[in-house]
C-alpha positions as CSV (number, residue, x, y, z in Angstrom):
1,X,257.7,200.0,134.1
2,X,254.4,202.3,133.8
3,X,255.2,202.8,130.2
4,X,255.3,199.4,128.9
5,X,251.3,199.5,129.5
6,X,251.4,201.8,126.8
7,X,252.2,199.4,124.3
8,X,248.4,198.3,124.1
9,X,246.9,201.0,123.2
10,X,246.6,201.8,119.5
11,X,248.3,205.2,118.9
12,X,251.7,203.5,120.9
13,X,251.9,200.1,118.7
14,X,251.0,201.4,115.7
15,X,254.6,202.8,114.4
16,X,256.0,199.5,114.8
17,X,253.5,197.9,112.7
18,X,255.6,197.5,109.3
19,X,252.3,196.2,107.1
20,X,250.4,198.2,104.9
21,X,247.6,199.2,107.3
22,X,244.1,200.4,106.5
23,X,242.2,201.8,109.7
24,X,238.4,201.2,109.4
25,X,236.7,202.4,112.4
26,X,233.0,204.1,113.0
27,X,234.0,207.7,115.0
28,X,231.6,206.1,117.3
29,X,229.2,203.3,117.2
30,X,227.0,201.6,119.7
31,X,229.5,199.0,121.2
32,X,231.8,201.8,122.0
33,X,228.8,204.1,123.8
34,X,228.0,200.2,125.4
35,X,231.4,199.2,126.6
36,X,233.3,202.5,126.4
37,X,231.6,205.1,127.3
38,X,228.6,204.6,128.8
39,X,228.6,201.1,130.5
40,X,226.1,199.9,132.8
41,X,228.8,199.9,135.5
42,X,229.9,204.0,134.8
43,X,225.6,204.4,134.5
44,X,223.8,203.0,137.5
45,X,220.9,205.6,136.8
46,X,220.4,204.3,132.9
47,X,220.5,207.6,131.4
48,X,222.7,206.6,128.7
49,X,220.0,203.4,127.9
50,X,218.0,204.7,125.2
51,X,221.2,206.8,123.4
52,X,223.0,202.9,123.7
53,X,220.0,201.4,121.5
54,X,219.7,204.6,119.2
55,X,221.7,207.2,118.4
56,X,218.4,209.0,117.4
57,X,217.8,208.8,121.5
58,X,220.3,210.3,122.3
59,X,220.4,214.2,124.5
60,X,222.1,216.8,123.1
61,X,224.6,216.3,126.3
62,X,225.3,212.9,125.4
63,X,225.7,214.0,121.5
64,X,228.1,216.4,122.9
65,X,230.0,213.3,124.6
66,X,230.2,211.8,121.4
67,X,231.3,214.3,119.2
68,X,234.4,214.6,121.8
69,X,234.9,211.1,122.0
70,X,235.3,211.4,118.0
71,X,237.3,214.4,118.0
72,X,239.7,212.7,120.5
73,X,240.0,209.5,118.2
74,X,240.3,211.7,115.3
75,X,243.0,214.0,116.8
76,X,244.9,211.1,117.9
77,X,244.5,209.1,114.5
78,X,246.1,212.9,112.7
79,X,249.0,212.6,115.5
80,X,250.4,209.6,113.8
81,X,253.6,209.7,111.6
82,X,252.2,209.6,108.4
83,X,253.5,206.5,105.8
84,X,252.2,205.6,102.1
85,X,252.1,202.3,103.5
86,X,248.8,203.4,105.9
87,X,245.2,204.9,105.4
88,X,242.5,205.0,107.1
89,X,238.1,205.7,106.7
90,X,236.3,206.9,109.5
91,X,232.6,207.1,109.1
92,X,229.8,208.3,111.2
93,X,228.1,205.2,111.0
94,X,226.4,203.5,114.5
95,X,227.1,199.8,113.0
96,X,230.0,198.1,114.9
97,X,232.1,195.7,113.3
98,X,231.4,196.8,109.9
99,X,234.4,195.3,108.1
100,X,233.5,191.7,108.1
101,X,229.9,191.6,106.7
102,X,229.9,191.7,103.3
103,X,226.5,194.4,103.3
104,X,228.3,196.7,104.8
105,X,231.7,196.5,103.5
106,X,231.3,195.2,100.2
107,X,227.9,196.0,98.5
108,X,226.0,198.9,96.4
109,X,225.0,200.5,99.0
110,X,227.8,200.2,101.6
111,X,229.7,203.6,102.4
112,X,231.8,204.9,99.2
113,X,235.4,206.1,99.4
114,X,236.9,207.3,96.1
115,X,233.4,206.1,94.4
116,X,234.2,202.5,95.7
117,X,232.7,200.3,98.1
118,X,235.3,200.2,101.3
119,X,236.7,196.6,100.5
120,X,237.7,197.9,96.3
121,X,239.1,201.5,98.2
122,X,241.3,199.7,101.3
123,X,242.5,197.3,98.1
124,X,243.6,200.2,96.1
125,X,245.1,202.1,98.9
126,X,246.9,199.5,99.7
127,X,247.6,198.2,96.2
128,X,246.5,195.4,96.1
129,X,244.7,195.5,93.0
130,X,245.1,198.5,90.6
131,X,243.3,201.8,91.2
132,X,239.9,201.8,89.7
């Protein structure tokens, strides 16, 4: 029974997803340090505070935190069985949610894949519209 609680976590549904899929994530932002990593219920002392607001703030110990929590999504993102149908653009940006405001996903100066903003690149990948 244990390993139907699998089913919720990313890596386990994924394979059965049979839509083109385009992963759009931030290696880590600030909800993830908020909620994830670093909540106020795993940091009664508030050492994590400052790092939570800016990533500028953050130690070098908690930077060290982070850059495992990336390579652990980034490991288990190359672990997937790979498919023409799937892609995926992880950033190093701290914004959260970055996918459905149109600054950030779909201007000039929104992060560039391919020379495209992310919306024009997940539509190609995906083709949608023809490679541009």
């Amino acid at each position: 029974m244990l390993r139907n609680v699998k089913c919720f976590f990313p890596e386990s549904i994924i394979e059965s997803i049979r839509t083109p899929l385009f992963i759009v994530n931030p290696a880590y932002d600030f909800w993830q340090i908020q909620n994830v990593l670093a909540p106020d219920s795993a940091d009664p002392s508030h050492e994590w505070d400052k790092c939570k607001r800016s990533i500028d703030s953050c130690t070098g110990a908690q930077i060290k935190v982070l850059q495992e929590f990336r390579n652990k999504l980034l490991t288990t993102l190359n672990e997937l069985p790979k498919s023409k149908s799937r892609g995926l653009f992880v950033n190093s940006c701290f914004a959260h949610c970055q996918t459905w405001i149109g600054s950030t996903w779909h201007s000039a100066d929104s992060p560039r894949l391919s020379n495209k903003d992310l919306a024009l690149a997940e539509a190609a990948e995906l083709r949608l519209i023809s490679a541009v």
